[in-house]
C-alpha positions in Angstrom: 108.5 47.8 88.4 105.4 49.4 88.0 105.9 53.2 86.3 103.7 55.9 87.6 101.5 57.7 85.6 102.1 61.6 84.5 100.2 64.1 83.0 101.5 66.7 80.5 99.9 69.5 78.6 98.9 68.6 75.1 99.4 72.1 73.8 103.3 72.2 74.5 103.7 68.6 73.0 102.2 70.1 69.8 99.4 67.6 70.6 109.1 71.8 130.2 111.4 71.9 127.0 110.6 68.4 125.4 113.0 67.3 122.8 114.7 68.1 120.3 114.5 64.9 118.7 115.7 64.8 115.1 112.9 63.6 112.8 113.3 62.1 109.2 110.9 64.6 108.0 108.5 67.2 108.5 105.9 65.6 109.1 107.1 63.3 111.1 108.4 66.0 113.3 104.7 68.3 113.5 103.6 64.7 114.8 105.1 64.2 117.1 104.8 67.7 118.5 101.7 67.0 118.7 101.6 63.6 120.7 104.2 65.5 123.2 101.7 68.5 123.5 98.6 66.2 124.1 100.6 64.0 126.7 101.7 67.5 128.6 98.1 68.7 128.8 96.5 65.0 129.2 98.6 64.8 132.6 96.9 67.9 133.6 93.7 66.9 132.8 93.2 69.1 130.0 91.9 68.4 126.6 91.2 72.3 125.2 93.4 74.3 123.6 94.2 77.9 121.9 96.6 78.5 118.9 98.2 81.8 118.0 100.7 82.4 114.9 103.8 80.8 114.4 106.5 83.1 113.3 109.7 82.2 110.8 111.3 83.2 107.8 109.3 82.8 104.2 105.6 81.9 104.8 105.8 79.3 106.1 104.3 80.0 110.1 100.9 79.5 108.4 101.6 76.3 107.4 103.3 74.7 110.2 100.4 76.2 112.8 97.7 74.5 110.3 100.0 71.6 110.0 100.1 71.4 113.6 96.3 72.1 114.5 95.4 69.3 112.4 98.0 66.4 114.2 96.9 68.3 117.5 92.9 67.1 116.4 93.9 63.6 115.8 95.1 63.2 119.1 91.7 64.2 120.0 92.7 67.8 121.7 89.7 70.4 120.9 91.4 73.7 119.1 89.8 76.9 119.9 89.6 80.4 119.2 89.2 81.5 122.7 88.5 80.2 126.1 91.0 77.6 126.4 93.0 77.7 129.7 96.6 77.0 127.6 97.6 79.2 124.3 100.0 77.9 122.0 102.3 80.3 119.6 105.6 79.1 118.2 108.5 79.8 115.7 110.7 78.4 113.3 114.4 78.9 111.5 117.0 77.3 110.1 120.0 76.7 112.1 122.5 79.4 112.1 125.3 77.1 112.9 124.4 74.0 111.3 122.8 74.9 107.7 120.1 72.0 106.8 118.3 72.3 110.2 115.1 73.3 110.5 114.0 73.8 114.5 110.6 74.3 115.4 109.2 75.4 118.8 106.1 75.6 120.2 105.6 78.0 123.6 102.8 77.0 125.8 102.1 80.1 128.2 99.1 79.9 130.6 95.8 82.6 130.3 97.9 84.9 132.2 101.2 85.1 129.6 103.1 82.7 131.9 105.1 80.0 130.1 104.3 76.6 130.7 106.6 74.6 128.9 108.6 74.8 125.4 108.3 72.0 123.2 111.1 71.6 120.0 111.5 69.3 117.1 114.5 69.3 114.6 114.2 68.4 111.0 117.6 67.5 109.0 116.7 68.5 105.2 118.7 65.9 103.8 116.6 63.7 103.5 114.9 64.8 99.7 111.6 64.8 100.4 112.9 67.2 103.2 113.8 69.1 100.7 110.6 69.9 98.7 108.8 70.1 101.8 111.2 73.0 103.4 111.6 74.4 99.8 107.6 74.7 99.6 106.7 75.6 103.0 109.3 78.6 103.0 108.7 79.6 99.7 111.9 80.0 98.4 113.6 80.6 95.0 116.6 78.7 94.9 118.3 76.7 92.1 119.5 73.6 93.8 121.2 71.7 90.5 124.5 70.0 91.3 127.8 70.9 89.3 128.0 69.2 86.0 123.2 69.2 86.2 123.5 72.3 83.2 125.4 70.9 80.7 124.7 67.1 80.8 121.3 67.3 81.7 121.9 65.1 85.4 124.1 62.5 83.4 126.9 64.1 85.8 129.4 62.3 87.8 127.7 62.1 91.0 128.3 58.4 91.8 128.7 57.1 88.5 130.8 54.9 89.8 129.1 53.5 93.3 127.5 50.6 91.2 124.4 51.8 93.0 120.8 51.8 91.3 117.2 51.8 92.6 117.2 48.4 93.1 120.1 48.1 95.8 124.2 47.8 95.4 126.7 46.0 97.3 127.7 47.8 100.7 130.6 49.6 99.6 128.2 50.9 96.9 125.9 52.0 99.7 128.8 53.6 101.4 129.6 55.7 98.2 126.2 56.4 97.9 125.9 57.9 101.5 128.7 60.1 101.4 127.2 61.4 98.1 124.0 62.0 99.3 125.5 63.5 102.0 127.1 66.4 100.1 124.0 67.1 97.8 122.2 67.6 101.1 124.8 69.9 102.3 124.9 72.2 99.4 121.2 72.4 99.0 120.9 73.3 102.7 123.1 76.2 102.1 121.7 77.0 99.0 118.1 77.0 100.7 119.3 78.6 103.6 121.1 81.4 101.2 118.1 81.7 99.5 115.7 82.6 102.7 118.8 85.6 103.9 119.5 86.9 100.9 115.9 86.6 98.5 116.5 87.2 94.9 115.2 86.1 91.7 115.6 86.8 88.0 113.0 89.0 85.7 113.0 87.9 82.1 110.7 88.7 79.1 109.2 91.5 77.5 106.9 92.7 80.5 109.8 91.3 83.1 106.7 88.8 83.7 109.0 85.7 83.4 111.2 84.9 86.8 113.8 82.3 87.5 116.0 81.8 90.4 119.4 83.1 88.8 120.2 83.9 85.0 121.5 80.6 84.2 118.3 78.2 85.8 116.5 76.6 83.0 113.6 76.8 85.2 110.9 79.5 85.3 107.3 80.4 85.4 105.0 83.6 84.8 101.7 84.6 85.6 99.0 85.2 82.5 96.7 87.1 83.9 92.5 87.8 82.7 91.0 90.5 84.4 87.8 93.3 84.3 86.2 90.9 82.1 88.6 91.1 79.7 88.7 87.9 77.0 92.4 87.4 76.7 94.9 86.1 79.1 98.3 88.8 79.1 101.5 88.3 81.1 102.1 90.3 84.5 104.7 91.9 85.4 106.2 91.0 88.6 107.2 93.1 91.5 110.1 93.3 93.6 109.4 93.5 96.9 112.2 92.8 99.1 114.4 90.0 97.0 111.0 88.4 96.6 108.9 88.5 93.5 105.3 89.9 94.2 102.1 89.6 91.7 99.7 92.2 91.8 96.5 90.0 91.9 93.5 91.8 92.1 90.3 90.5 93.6 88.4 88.6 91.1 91.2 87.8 88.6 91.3 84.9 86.9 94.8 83.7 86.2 97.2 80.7 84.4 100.6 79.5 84.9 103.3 79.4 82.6 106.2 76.9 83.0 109.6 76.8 81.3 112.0 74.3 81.1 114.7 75.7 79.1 116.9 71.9 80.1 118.0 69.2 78.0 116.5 67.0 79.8 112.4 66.6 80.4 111.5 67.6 84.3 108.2 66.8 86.2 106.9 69.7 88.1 104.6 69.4 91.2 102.8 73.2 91.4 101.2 74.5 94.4 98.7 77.7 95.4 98.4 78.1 98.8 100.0 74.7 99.9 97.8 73.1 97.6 98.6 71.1 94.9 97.2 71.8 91.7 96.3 68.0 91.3 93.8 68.0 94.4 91.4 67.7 92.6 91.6 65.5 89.8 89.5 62.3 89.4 92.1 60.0 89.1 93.7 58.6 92.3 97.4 57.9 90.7 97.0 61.4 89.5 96.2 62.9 92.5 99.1 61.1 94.5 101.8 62.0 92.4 101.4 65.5 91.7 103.2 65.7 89.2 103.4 67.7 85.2 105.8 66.6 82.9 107.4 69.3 80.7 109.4 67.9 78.1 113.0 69.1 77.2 113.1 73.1 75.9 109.7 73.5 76.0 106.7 75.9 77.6 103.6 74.5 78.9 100.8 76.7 80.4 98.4 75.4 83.2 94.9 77.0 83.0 93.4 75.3 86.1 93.0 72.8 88.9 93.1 69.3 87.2 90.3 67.7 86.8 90.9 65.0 84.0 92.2 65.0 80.6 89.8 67.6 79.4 88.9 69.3 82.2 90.3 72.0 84.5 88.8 74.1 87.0 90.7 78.3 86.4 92.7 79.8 89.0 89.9 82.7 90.9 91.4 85.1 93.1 89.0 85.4 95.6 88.2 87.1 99.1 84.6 85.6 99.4 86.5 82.6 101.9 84.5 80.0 99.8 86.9 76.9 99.0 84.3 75.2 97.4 85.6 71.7 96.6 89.1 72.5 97.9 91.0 72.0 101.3 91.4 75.0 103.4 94.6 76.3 102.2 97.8 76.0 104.4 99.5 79.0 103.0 97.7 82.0 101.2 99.6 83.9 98.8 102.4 81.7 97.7 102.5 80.2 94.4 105.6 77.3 94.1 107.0 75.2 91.2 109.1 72.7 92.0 110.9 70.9 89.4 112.3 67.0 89.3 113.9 65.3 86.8 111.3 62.8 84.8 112.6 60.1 82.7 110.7 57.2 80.4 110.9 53.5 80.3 114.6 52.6 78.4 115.7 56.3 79.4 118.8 55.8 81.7 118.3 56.7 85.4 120.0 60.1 85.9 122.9 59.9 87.9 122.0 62.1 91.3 118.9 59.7 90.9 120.9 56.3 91.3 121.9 57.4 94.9 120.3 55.2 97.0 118.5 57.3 99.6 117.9 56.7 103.3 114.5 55.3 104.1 93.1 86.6 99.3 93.7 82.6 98.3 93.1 81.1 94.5 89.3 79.2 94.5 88.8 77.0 91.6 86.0 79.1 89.1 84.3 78.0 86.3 85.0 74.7 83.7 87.7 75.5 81.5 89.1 73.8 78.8 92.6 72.0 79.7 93.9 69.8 76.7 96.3 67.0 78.5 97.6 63.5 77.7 98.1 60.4 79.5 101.3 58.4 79.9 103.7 56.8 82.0 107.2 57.9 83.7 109.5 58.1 86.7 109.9 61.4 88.5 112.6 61.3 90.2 113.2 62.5 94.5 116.0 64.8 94.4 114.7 68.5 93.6 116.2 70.9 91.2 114.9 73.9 91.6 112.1 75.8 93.3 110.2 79.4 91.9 107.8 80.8 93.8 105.8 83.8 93.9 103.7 85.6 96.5 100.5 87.9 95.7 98.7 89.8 98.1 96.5 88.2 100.4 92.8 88.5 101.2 91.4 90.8 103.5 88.7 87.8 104.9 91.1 85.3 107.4 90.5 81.9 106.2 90.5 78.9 108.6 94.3 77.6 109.2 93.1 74.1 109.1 94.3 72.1 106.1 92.7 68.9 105.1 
């Protein structure tokens, strides 16, 4: 099997209500959404239409509307500002009674406020890629390790015994497997949907610039901060604002990202500003698609820009000017999430939450900066441990939802 490639930071190496119908994943479910809306305004001949906010907890309403007006443009409708005989505005939340639900509605009223029809889609986060996505789209801090994850570094005893591996198993192995996965998915969803009622995260270091999800998460990042022209880079304290930890980014800042895994194991980490991930823009394809750092085990690794390629990074600008230059509209502003993932090398054995067989103002990249990184190979694995995300205040110029 062909290993993917990684990237890792030299430095720390010391070198009319449709639906519900439950969909396997977000996307899946935005859509279709989508198709439903273009068939409802098809059959009345229409092919123009406004979007207003979507609300929900986190920040994620930015997001799903730009997710949304995207899928609603490649079903050919027109999305407007104004002028459009149908509006859309819509919602989402997690299920009250059924933790691991995601429900998201769409309301399409008429130029007079009347409601048309109510379009819904449900998304079941157990699926793991469910997971991330829900984790990154609501922004959450939550530490989503399974009993047994902080001492043996994920060598636990979740189906050590299924016979199960990433090739396949015998059915009864499957079986085992199911009813596994089953149960991560459960406690995550509560986890996750703890996490959005009751926001909280831990302050560590000298300045309290260092946050984590809970004292005992080996995962955490900080914000080093240059600003007023200033030639060094010094850790910011972060802000409690409601459970939720708050930056106090300033217009024209430049910033970098510092990532600890404090593990016994090495994790990959997949960052992203604004719903975008800090790969976008690097010249290598493999890179690009995965996404992916790899911190190894006990160690601190500091991000200084977009990726470009082994030597190159673009900073992290805070900026209200609304120029993306080569980056995608964002689909969030304001949110800065790390997730983290197990990664393991070739000879490494699989972790065992990894052998379950699974069912089938906004940050512009600024000037060249210098962004020493190596090239190898290694699996990252699906199921996610832990998310830590930040939120700084957000431009006073609206930026188009529309992500790329």
């Amino acid at each position: 099997m062909r290993r993917p490639f990684f990237v890792f930071v030299m430095s720390i190496l010391s070198c009319l209500v449709v639906g519900p119908v439950q969909a396997n994943d977000l996307s899946e479910a935005v859509k279709r959404m989508a198709k439903n809306i273009q068939s409802f305004l098809a059959a009345d001949g229409q092919n123009i239409l406004e979007m207003r906010d979507f609300s929900g907890p986190g920040t994620g309403g930015r997001a799903i509307r730009a997710a949304l007006e995207r899928e609603l443009k490649e079903q050919g409708l027109e999305v407007v500002a104004l002028g459009a005989n149908s509006q859309l505005r819509g919602d989402f939340q997690l299920k009250e009674d059924n933790p691991g639900i995601l429900v998201i509605r769409a309301i399409m009223v008429d130029r007079a406020g009347r409601e048309i029809s109510t379009f819904r889609e449900k998304v079941k986060d157990e699926e793991v890629t469910d997971v991330e996505d829900i984790t990154r789209v609501l922004g959450s801090t939550v530490d989503l390790r399974q009993e047994g994850q902080a001492e043996d570094g994920g060598q636990n005893n979740l189906s050590e015994s299924n016979g199960t591996d990433s090739d396949g198993g015998s059915e009864n192995a499957d079986g085992a497997a199911e009813k596994t996965l089953t149960s991560v998915s459960k406690d995550q969803a509560s986890k996750i949907e703890q996490s959005q009622e009751k926001p909280a995260f831990v302050a560590s270091g000298e300045l309290g610039s260092v946050i984590a999800a809970s004292e005992n998460s080996p995962f955490k990042i900080e914000l080093l901060v240059r600003r007023n022209g200033a030639s060094d880079f010094v850790p910011l304290k972060m802000e409690d604002q409601g459970g939720f930890s708050f930056a106090s980014l300033e217009d024209g800042d430049v910033y970098r990202i510092g990532v600890y895994n404090d593990a016994d194991h090495d994790v990959g980490v997949k960052i992203s500003i604004d719903g975008i991930n800090t790969f976008v823009l690097s010249e290598v394809p493999e890179f690009r698609e995965l996404g992916a750092w790899v911190l190894r085990s006990r160690r601190k690794m500091v991000v200084t820009g977009w990726y470009v390629d082994p030597g190159r990074a673009l900073e992290f600008l805070v900026s209200s000017s609304g120029d993306q230059g080569r980056l995608p509209p964002p689909s969030d502003i304001g949110t800065i999430t790390a997730q983290f993932f197990h990664a393991w090398g070739a000879g490494d054995p699989t972790p065992a939450v990894e052998r379950v067989k699974f069912r089938s103002q906004q940050t512009v990249a600024g000037r060249k900066v210098p962004q020493k990184s190596g090239i190898g190979r290694a699996h990252i694995g699906k199921q996610l441990l832990g998310s830590v995300s930040l939120r700084y205040k957000r431009p006073p110029v609206d930026l188009p939802d529309t992500v790329n």
